[in-house]
C-alpha positions in Angstrom: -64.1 -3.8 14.7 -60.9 -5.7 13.1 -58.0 -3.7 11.5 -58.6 -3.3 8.1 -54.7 -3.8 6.7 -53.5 -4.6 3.3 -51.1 -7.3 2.8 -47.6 -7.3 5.4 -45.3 -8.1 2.3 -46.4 -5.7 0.1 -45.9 -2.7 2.8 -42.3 -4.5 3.3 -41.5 -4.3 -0.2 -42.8 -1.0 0.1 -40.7 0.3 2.9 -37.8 -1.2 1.6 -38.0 0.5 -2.4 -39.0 4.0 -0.2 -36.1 3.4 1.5 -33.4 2.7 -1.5 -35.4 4.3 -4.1 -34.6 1.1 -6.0 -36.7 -1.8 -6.8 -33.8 -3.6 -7.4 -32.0 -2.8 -4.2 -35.4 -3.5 -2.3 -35.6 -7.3 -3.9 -32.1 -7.7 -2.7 -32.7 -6.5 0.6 -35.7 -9.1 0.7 -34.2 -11.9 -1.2 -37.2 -11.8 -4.2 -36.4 -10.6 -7.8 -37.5 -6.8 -8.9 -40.6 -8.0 -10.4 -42.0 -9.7 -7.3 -41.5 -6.5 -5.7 -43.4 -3.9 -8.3 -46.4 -6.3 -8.2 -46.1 -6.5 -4.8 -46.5 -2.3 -4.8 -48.8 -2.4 -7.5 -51.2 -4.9 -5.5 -50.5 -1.9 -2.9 -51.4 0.7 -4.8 -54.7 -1.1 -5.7 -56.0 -1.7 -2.1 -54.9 1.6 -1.1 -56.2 3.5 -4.7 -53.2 5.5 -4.2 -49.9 6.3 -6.3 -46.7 5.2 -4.7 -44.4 5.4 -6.8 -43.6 7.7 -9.8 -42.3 5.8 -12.5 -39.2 7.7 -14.6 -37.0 6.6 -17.2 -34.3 5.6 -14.8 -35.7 5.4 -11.7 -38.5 5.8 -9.4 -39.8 9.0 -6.7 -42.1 8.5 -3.8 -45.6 10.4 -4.4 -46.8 12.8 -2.0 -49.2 10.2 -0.9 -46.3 7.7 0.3 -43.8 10.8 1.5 -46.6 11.3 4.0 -47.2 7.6 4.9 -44.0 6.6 5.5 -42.8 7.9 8.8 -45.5 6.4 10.6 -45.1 3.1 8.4 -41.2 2.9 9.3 -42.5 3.6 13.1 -44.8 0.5 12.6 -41.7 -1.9 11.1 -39.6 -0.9 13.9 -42.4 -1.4 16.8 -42.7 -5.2 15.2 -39.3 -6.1 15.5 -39.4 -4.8 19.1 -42.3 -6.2 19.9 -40.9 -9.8 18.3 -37.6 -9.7 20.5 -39.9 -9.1 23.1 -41.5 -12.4 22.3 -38.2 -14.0 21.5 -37.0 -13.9 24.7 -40.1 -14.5 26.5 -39.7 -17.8 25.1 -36.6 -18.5 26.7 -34.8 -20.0 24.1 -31.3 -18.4 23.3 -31.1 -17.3 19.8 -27.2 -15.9 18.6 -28.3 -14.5 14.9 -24.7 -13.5 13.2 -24.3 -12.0 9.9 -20.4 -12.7 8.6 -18.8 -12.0 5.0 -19.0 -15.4 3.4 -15.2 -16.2 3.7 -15.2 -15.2 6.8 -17.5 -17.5 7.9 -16.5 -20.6 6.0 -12.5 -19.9 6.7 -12.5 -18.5 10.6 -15.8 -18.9 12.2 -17.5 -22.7 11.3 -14.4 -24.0 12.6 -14.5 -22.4 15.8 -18.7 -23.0 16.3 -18.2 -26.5 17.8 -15.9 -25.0 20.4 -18.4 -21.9 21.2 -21.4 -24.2 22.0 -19.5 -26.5 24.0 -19.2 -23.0 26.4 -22.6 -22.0 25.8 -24.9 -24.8 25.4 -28.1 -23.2 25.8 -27.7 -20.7 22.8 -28.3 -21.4 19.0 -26.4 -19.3 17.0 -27.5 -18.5 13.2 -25.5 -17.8 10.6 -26.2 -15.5 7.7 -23.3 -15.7 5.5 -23.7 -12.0 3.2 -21.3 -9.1 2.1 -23.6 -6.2 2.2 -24.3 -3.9 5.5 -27.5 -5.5 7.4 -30.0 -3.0 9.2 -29.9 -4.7 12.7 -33.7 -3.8 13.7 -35.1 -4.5 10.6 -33.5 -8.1 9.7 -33.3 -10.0 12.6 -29.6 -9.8 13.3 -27.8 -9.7 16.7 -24.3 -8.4 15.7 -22.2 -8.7 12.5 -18.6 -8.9 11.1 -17.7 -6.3 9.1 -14.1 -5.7 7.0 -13.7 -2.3 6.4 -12.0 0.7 8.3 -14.1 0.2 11.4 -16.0 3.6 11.1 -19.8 2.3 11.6 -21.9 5.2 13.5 -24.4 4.2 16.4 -22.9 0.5 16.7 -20.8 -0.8 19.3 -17.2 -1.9 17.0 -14.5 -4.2 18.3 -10.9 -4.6 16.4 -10.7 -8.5 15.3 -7.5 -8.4 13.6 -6.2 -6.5 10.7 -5.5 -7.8 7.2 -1.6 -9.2 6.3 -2.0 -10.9 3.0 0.9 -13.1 2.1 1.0 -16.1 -0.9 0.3 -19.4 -0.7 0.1 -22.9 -2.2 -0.4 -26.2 -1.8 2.4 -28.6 -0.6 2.3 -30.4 -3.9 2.8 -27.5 -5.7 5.5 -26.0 -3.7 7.2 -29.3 -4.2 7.0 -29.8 -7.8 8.3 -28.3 -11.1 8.6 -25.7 -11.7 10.2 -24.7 -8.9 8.9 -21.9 -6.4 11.9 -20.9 -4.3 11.9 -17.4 -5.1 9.3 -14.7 -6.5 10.4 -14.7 -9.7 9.5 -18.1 -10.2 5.7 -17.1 -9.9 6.7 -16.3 -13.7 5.8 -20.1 -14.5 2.6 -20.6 -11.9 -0.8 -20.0 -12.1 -1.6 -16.9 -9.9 -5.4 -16.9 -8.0 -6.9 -13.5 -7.7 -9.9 -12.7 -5.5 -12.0 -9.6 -6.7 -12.7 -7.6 -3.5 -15.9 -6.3 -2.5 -14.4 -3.0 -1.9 -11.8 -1.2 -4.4 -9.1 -3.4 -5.3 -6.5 -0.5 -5.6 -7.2 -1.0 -1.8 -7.5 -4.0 -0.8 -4.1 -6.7 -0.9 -3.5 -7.8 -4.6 -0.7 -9.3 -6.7 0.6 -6.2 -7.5 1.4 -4.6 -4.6 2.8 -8.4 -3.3 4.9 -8.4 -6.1 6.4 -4.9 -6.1 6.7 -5.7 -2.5 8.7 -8.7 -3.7 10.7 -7.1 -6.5 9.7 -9.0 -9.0 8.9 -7.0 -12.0 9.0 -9.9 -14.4 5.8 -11.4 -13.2 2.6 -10.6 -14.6 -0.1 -9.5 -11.9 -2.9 -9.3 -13.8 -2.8 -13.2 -15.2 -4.8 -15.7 -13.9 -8.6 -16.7 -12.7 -10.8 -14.4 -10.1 -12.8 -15.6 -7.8 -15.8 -13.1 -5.9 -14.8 -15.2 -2.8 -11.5 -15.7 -1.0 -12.9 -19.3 0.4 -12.8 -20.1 -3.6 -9.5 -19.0 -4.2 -8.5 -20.7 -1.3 -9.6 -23.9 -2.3 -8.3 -23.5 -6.0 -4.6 -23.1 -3.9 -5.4 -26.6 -1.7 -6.6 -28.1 -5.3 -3.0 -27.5 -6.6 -4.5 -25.1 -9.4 -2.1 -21.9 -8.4 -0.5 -20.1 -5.8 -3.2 -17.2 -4.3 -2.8 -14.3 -1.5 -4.4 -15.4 1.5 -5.0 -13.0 4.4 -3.5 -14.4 7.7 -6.6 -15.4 10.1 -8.3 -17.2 6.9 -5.4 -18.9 6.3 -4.4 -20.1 9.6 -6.4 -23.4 9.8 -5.2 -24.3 6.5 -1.8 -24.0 7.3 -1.7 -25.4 10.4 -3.3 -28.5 9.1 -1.2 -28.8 6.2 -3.5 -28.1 3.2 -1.6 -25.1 2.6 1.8 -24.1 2.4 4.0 -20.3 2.5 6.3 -20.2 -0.2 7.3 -16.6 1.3 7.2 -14.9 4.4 6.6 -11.3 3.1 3.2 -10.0 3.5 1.4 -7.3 2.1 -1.5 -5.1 3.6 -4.0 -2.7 1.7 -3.2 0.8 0.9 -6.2 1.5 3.7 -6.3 0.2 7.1 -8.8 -2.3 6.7 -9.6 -5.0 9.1 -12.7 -7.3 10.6 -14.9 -5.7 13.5 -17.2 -6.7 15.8 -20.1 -4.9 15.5 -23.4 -5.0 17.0 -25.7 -2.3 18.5 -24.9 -1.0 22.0 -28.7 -2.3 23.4 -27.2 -5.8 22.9 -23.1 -5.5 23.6 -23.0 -7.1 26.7 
């Protein structure tokens, strides 16, 4: 007799709004909106004839139905994505699945891919440019880079490099008028912020560079913000203002010219954070 199952998405979107206790943080997690999610539990809870989910004001709690299901659901989820590595390298193709902070991966690692593949032919590597931790099982993913302070439980973590955050511009603007010869002169230039994923009393900004730099008569709160350094990085190479780029990002700008330091000092966050490595021990080596 076949297995009688009800539909694979709708016990995903399932697992995943158990999980977060959030229909919203389940349809990010799988890329749909909210709504595609509670019909996807409500066609659920029609096959089934069971309660889910109780609906509050604010929120929603498991029933004692699903409290008791889930376990052995999770157990299934994680058996799949064994059993589909399995299969993936029973196939014998090489498959490198990366998940990097969007900068990240536009600013440091695109412009070193062409030199990984000519080392390793034989593997394809996928890239899934996203800010927010990725379960490893669950999604596919091989290893990650993550910026933080490096503490990540029951993965293996390697030190990348650490974040020195210092300004700069493009050529054309550094040459121009007004002049930029010393901080104060940032008093007549657009400044470029980036709003950091994590809390910006943290994280570089203009106001620790420019304490840093003694120069109290420049506003540090002025200016655009961008979610992403890659876009206030190429604001800077579009002559549109002078932004604080952290050193490894910034390196292939500089050394071809796009971008210019006005400065040598360099700032770092008020926390030790850098980009790690990370990936689970099972697939380190």
């Amino acid at each position: 007799m076949g297995r009688r199952l009800p539909s694979l998405n709708a016990l995903r979107a399932f697992e995943a709004a158990a999980r977060h206790l959030s229909f919203t943080k389940a349809a990010e997690e799988l890329a749909v909106t909210p709504a595609a999610v509670s019909h996807q539990i409500k066609t659920l809870e029609e096959a089934l004839g069971v309660v889910l989910f109780r609906r509050l004001t604010r929120a929603v709690v498991l029933s004692e139905a699903a409290q008791a299901a889930l376990p052995a659901l999770r157990d299934g989820f994680d058996k799949l994505a064994e059993a589909s590595e399995h299969l993936r390298g029973a196939g014998g193709e090489g498959v490198l699945t990366l998940s990097v902070p969007p900068s990240f991966g536009a600013k440091w690692l695109v412009p070193r891919l062409d030199g990984f593949r000519r080392v390793h032919p034989a593997l394809d590597v996928r890239i899934s440019a996203i800010d927010r931790l990725v379960d490893f099982r669950r999604e596919g993913v091989d290893a990650a880079v993550r910026y933080g302070t490096g503490h990540y439980p029951g993965l293996r973590v390697d030190l990348l490099f650490g974040e020195v955050a210092f300004p700069v511009c493009s050529p054309d603007l550094l040459q121009g008028s007004p002049p930029l010869r010393v901080p104060a002169d940032l008093h007549h230039h657009t400044l470029l912020h980036v709003d950091w994923k994590m809390d910006n009393e943290t994280a570089p900004n203009w106001r620790m560079w420019l304490l840093a730099a003694r120069a109290d008569e420049v506003d540090p709160s002025r200016g655009p913000r961008f979610n992403l350094e890659s876009m206030a990085l190429q604001a800077a190479i579009e002559g549109q203002g002078v932004t604080l780029g952290i050193a490894a990002l910034v390196a292939g700008d500089l050394g071809a010219g796009r971008l210019v330091k006005p400065f040598d000092l360099g700032v770092s966050g008020r926390t030790s954070f850098s980009y790690y490595f990370v990936c689970p021990e099972s697939v380190a080596q």
